[in-house]
C-alpha positions in Angstrom: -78.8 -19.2 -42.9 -81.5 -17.5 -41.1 -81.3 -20.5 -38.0 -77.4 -19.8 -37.7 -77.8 -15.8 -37.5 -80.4 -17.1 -34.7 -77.7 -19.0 -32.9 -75.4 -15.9 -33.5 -77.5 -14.0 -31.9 -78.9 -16.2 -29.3 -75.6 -16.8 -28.1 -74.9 -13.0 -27.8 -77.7 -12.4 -25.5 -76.8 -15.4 -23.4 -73.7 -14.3 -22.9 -74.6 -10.8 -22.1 -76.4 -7.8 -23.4 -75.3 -6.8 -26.5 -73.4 -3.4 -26.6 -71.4 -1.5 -30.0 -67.7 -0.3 -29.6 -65.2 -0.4 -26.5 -68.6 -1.3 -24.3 -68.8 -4.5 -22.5 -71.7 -6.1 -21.5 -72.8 -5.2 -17.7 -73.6 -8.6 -16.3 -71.4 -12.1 -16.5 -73.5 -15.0 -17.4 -72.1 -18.4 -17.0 -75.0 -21.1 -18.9 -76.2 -23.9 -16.9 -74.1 -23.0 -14.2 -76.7 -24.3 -11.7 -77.6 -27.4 -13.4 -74.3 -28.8 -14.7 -76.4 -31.7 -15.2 -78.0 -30.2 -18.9 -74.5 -29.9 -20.6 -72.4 -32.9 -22.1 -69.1 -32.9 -23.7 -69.6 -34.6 -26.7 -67.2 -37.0 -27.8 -63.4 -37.0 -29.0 -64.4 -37.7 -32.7 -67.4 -35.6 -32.9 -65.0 -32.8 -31.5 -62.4 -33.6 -34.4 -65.5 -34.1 -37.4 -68.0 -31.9 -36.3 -71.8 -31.7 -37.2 -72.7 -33.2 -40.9 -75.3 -31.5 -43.1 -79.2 -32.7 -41.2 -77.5 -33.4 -38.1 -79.0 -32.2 -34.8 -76.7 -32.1 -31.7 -78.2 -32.7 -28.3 -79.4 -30.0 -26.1 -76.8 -30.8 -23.7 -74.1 -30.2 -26.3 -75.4 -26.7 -27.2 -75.3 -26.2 -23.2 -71.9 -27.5 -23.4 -71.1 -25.3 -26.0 -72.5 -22.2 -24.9 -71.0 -23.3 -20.9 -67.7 -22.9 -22.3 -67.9 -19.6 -24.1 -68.6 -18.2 -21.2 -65.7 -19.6 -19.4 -63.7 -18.7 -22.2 -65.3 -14.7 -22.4 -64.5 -14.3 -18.6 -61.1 -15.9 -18.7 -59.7 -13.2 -21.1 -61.5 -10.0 -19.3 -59.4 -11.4 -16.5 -56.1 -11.6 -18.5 -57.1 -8.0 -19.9 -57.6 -6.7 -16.3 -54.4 -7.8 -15.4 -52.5 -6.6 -18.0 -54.6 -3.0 -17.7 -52.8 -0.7 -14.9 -54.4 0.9 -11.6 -52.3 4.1 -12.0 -54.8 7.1 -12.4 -52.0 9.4 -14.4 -51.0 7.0 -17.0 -52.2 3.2 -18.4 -50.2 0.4 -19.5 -49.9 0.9 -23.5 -48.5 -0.6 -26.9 -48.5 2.0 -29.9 -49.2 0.8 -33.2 -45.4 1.4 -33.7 -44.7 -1.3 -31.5 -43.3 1.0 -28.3 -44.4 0.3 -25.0 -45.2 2.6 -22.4 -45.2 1.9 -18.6 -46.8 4.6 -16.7 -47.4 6.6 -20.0 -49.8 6.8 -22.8 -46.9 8.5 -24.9 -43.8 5.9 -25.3 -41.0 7.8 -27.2 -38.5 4.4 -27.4 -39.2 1.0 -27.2 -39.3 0.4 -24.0 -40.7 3.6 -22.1 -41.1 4.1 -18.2 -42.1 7.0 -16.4 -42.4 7.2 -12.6 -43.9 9.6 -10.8 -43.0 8.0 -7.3 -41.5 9.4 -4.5 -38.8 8.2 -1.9 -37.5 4.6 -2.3 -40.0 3.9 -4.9 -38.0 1.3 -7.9 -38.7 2.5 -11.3 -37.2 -0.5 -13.2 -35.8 -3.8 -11.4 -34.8 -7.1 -12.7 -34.3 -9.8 -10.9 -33.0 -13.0 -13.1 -30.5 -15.8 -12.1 -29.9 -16.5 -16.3 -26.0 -15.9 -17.8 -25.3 -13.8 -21.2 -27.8 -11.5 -21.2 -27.6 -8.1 -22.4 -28.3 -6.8 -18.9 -27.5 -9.1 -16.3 -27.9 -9.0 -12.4 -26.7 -11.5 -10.7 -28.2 -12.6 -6.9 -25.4 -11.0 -5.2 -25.8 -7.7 -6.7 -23.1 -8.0 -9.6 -24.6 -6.0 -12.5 -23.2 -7.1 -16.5 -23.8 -4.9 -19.1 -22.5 -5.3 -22.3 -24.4 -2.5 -24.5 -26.2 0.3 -22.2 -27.4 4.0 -21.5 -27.9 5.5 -17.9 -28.8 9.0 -17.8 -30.0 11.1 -15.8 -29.8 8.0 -12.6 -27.7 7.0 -9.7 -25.6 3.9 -9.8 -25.0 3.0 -6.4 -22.7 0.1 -4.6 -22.9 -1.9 -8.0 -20.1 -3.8 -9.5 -19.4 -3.7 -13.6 -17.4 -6.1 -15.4 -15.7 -6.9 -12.0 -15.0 -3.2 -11.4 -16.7 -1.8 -8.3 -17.9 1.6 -8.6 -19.6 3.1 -5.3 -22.1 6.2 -5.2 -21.2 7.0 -9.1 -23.9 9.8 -9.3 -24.5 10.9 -13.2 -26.5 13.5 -13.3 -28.4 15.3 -16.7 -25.7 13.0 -18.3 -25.4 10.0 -20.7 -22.8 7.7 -20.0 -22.2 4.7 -22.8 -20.6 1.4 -21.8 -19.9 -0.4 -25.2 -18.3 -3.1 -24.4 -17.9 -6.0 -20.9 -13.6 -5.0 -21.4 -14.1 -2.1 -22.8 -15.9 2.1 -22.6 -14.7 4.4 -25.8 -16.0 7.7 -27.1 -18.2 8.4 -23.8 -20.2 11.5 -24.0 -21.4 13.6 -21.0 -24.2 15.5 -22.2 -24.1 18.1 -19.8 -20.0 19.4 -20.8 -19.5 18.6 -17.3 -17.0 16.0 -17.4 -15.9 13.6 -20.4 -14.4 9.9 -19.6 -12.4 8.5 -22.7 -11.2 5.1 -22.4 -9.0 4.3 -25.3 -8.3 0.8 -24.0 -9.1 -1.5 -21.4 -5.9 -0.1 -19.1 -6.4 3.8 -19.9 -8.8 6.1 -18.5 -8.7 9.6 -19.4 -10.9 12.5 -16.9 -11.5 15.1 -18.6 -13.4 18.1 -17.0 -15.1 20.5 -19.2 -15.2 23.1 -16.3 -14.0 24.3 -12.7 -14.9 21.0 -11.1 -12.5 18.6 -9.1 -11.4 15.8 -12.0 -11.5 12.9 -9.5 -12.8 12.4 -5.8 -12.2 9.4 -3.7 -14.5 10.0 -0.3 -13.3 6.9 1.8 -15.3 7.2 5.2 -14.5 3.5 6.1 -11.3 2.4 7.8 -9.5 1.3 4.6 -7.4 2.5 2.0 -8.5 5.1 0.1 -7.0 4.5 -3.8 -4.1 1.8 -4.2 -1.7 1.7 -7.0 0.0 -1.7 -7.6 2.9 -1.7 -10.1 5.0 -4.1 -11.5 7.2 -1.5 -13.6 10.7 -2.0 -13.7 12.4 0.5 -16.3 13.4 4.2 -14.8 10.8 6.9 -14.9 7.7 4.3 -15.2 5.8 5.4 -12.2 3.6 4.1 -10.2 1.9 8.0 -10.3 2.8 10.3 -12.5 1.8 14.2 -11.9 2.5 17.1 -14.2 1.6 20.4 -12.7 2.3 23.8 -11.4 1.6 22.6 -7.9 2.4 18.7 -7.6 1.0 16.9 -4.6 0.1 18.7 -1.2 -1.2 15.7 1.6 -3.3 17.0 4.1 -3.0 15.2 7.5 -6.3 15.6 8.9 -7.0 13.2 11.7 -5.1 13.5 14.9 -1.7 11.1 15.5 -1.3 10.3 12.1 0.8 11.1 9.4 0.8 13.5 6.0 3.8 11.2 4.1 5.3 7.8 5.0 7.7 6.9 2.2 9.9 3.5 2.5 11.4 0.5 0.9 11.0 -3.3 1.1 13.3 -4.8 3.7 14.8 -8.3 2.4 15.1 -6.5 -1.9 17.6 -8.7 -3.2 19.0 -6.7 -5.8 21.6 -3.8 -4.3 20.1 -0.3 -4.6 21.6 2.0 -6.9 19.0 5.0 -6.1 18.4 7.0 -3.3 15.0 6.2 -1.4 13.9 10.0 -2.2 15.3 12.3 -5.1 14.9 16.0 -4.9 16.3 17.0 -8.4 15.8 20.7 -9.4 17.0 20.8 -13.3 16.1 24.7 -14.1 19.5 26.0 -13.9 17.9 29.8 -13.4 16.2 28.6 -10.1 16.5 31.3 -7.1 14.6 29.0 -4.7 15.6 26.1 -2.0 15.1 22.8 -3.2 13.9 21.8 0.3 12.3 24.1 2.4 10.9 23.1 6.4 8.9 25.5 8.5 7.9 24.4 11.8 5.3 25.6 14.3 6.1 23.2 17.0 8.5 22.8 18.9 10.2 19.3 17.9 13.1 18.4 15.5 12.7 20.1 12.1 15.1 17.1 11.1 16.1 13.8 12.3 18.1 11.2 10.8 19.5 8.4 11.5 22.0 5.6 10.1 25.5 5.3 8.9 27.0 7.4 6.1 24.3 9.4 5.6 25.1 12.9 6.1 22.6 15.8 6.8 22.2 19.0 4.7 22.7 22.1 5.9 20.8 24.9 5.3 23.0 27.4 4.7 25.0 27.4 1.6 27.2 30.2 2.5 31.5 29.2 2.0 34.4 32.3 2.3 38.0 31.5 1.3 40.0 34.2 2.6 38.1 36.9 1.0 35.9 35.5 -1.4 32.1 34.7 -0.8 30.4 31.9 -2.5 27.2 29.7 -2.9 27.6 25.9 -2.3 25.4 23.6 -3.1 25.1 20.2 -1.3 26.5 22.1 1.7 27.1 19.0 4.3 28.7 18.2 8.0 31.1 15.0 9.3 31.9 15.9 13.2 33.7 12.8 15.5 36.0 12.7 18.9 39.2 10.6 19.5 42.1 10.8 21.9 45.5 10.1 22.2 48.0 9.2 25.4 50.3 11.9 26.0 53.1 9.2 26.4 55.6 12.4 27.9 56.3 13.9 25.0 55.8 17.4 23.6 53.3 16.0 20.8 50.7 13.4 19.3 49.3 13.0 16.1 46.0 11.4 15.2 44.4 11.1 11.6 41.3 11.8 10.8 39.1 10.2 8.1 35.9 12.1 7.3 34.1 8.5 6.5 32.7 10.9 3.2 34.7 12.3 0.2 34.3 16.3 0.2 33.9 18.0 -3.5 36.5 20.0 -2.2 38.6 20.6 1.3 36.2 21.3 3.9 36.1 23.3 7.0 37.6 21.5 9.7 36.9 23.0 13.8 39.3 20.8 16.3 38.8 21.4 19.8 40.2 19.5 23.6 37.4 17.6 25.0 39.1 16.9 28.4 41.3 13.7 29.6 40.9 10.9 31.4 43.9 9.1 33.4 45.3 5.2 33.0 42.1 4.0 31.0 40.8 4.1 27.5 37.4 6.1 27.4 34.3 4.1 25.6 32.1 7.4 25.7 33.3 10.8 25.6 31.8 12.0 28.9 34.5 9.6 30.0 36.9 12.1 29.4 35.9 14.2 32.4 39.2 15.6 33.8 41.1 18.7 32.9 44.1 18.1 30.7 46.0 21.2 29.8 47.0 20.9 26.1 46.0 22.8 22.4 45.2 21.1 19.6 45.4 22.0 16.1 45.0 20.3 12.9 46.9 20.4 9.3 46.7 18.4 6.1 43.4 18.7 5.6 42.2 16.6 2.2 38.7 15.6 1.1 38.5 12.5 3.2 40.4 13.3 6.0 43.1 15.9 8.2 45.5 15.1 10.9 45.0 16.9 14.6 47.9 17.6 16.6 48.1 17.7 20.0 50.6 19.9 22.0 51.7 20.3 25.9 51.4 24.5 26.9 53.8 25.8 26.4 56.6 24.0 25.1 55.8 21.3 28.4 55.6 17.4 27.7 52.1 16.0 27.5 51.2 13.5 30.6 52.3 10.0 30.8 49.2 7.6 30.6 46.5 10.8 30.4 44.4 10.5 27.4 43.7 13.3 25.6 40.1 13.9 24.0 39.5 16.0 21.0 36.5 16.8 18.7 36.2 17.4 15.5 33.8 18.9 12.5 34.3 19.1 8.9 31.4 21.2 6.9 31.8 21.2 2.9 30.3 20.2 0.0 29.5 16.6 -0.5 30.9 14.9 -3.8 28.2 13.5 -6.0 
C-alpha cells in the first residue's frame, strides 16, 4: 500500500508540481523525452492482463507509462484551451442546468448568445449543406425553418418556404413561424403591427397604431407587387378595397403613366362587361360620378372606336318649359348629302347608330355642295349651295332631314347637297 501511494505520488511530481483547487501546475513535463530510448511499450497481452501479484515491470515500462500521461495531461489542457474563449467581457460556459452561454456567464435559455460587436460583426451563422433540419440554410442562401423565434433581428434578402421576403426589419418584436406551409396566431410584442395567417393563402395586416399596413419599396426596374388570378365568378377580384378613400396612383417619374387599364386581345369568349364600370348605387348622391380637372393644356378626353359614345358633362335637358337632370347625357353627330335632282325637295334618313332612352336633340345644318361628283370627305363639299334644311320625325334611333330650294326655287340638278347633323340625349342602358 505504502509503495503505490509512492508511485501516486511520484507520478504527481513528475508530472508537475503539485497544486490544490482550480491551480495547475506551472511547468509541462514530458518523461524521457530526451532519451526515447529508456521507455518500451510493453506487449499486447501484458496490456490486456496487466501486472500479477510479485511481478516487477521493467524500468522502461514505468517510463512508458509515465511518457504517456504526460502526453495524455497536455492533450486535454489543449482541448480545454480551445474550448475556453478569448473574450475579456464574458467566457464560454455550461450551467449545471444544462444552458449554454456564448459570450455570457449568465445563459437564460438553452442556447444563449450575446454579442457585443459592432458593424458587420455575425452573431450566429450556420453554414450546413444537410436536408430536414429544424433550421436549414442551404448554399444558395435559401433559409427553412419549420419551428422558430426572431426577435428583436433583421431578416434580410432571405427566402422562407420558397417565399422571398427582402429587408423584413422586425424590430422589439417576436415573430413565430410554426409551420414550413403555414404561420398562425403571430404575436408582435411591441402592438405595433399583428400578422394572422389563418391558412396557407390568407394573410391578414393588422396595425395596432398610425403606421402604413403594407409598404412595397421597389427601387429596381421591375414590378413592384403582381396579382395573378384565375377567378372566374362576378365580383371575385383580383384586389378588393373597402374604404372611404379607395385607390389614389401617384405617377411620379417623368413620361410615364398613373393608370393603364386593358383587356387581352385574341379572349375567345364574347364580352358581356364593359372594360371599366363606374357604378354609383347611393341613390341620395349629389356628386359626379366622374370628375376630370386638367392643368395642361391637352384633351381632357379622347376616345376612339366605333359605337362608343362619349359622355357629356352636362346633364342639363329643357322641354318646352320644363328643366330636368339627365343622367347618361350622350352625343351622335354625322354629315350626308343629297343631289338636288331639280326639284323643290330631298329627303334623307338618318340613323343615330345608338338607341336614345328617349327622343334626343337633333341640330341639322348645310355644309356646302359640291357639283357632278359624289364627295368622300366633307371638305369636299366646298362650294356654296343655297338651300335650308330642316329635320322631322325624330325617334330614338334616327330623324329624317329635309332639304329645300330658297324660296320655293328647285334645288340644282347634279349639285350635292351636304348637311350635318347632332343628336344629344340620354343613352338607353
Amino acid at each position: 500500500m505504502k509503495r503505490s501511494i509512492g508511485i501516486i505520488l511520484l507520478t504527481m511530481v513528475l508530472l508537475g508540481s503539485i497544486t490544490y483547487g482550480y491551480e495547475k501546475p506551472d511547468a509541462k513535463t514530458i518523461w524521457t523525452n530526451a532519451t526515447p530510448g529508456n521507455r518500451q511499450e510493453p506487449g499486447g497481452s501484458k496490456k490486456n492482463t496487466g501486472y500479477v501479484a510479485g511481478e516487477r515491470p521493467g524500468f522502461k515500462t514505468w517510463n512508458w507509462l509515465i511518457y504517456n500521461l504526460g502526453l495524455w495531461t497536455n492533450y486535454l489542457e489543449d482541448v480545454t484551451d480551445t474550448l475556453k474563449t478569448s473574450s475579456t467581457t464574458a467566457d464560454g460556459y455550461i450551467g449545471q442546468t444544462g444552458d449554454i452561454g456564448i459570450g455570457t456567464s449568465t445563459p437564460t435559455a438553452k442556447a444563449h448568445i450575446v454579442s457585443t460587436g459592432t458593424g458587420t460583426d455575425v452573431a450566429f451563422q450556420i453554414d450546413t449543406t444537410q436536408q430536414n433540419k429544424a433550421i436549414y440554410v442551404s448554399s444558395s442562401g435559401v433559409v427553412e425553418i419549420a419551428s422558430a423565434t426572431v426577435q428583436n433581428q433583421t431578416v434580410e434578402q432571405q427566402t422562407v418556404t420558397n417565399q422571398t421576403i427582402t429587408n423584413l426589419a422586425v424590430s422589439s418584436e417576436v415573430v413565430t413561424y410554426l409551420t414550413a406551409t403555414n404561420i398562425k396566431n403571430t404575436q408582435l410584442s411591441s402592438g405595433n403591427s399583428a400578422v394572422d395567417v389563418l391558412t396557407s393563402s390568407q394573410i391578414t395586416i393588422t396595425p395596432a397604431s398610425a403606421v402604413v399596413g403594407l409598404t412595397i419599396d421597389q427601387n429596381e426596374d421591375e414590378v413592384g407587387l403582381k396579382v395573378d388570378s384565375e377567378a372566374t365568378s362576378g365580383g371575385k377580384w383580383g384586389i378588393l378595397v373597402n374604404a372611404k378613400y379607395g385607390i389614389e396612383s401617384v405617377q411620379d417619374i417623368a413620361d410615364g403613366r398613373g393608370l393603364t387599364v386593358y383587356r387581352l386581345d385574341g379572349l375567345e369568349q364574347i364580352e358581356s362587361h364593359p372594360l371599366v364600370f363606374f357604378n354609383e348605387q347611393n341613390a341620395e348622391a349629389t356628386q359626379p360620378v366622374l370628375e376630370i380637372t386638367n392643368a395642361g393644356s391637352g384633351e381632357d378626353i379622347i376616345a376612339s372606336g366605333i359605337g362608343i359614345p362619349d359622355l357629356l358633362y352636362d346633364i342639363h335637358r329643357q322641354d318646352i318649359a320644363a328643366n330636368s337632370a339627365k343622367t347618361d347625357q350622350t352625343v351622335r353627330k354625322g354629315w350626308t348629302f343629297k343631289d338636288g335632282g331639280g326639284v323643290p325637295t330631298q329627303t334623307i334618313v338618318i340613323t343615330f347608330g345608338i338607341t336614345f332612352d328617349e327622343p334626343p336633340i337633333v341640330l341639322v345644318s348645310a355644309c356646302g355642295s359640291l357639283i357632278n361628283v359624289d364627295p368622300t370627305t366633307i371638305d369636299d363639299l366646298n362650294a356654296v349651295g343655297l338651300c335650308s334644311v330642316n329635320c322631322y320625325g325624330i325617334t330614338t334611333t334616327g330623324c329624317t332631314i329635309i332639304i329645300s330650294g330658297l324660296d320655293g326655287a328647285n334645288l340644282a340638278n347634279a349639285r350635292r347637297y351636304g348637311a350635318t347633323w347632332v343628336a344629344i340625349g340620354t343613352l338607353a342602358r
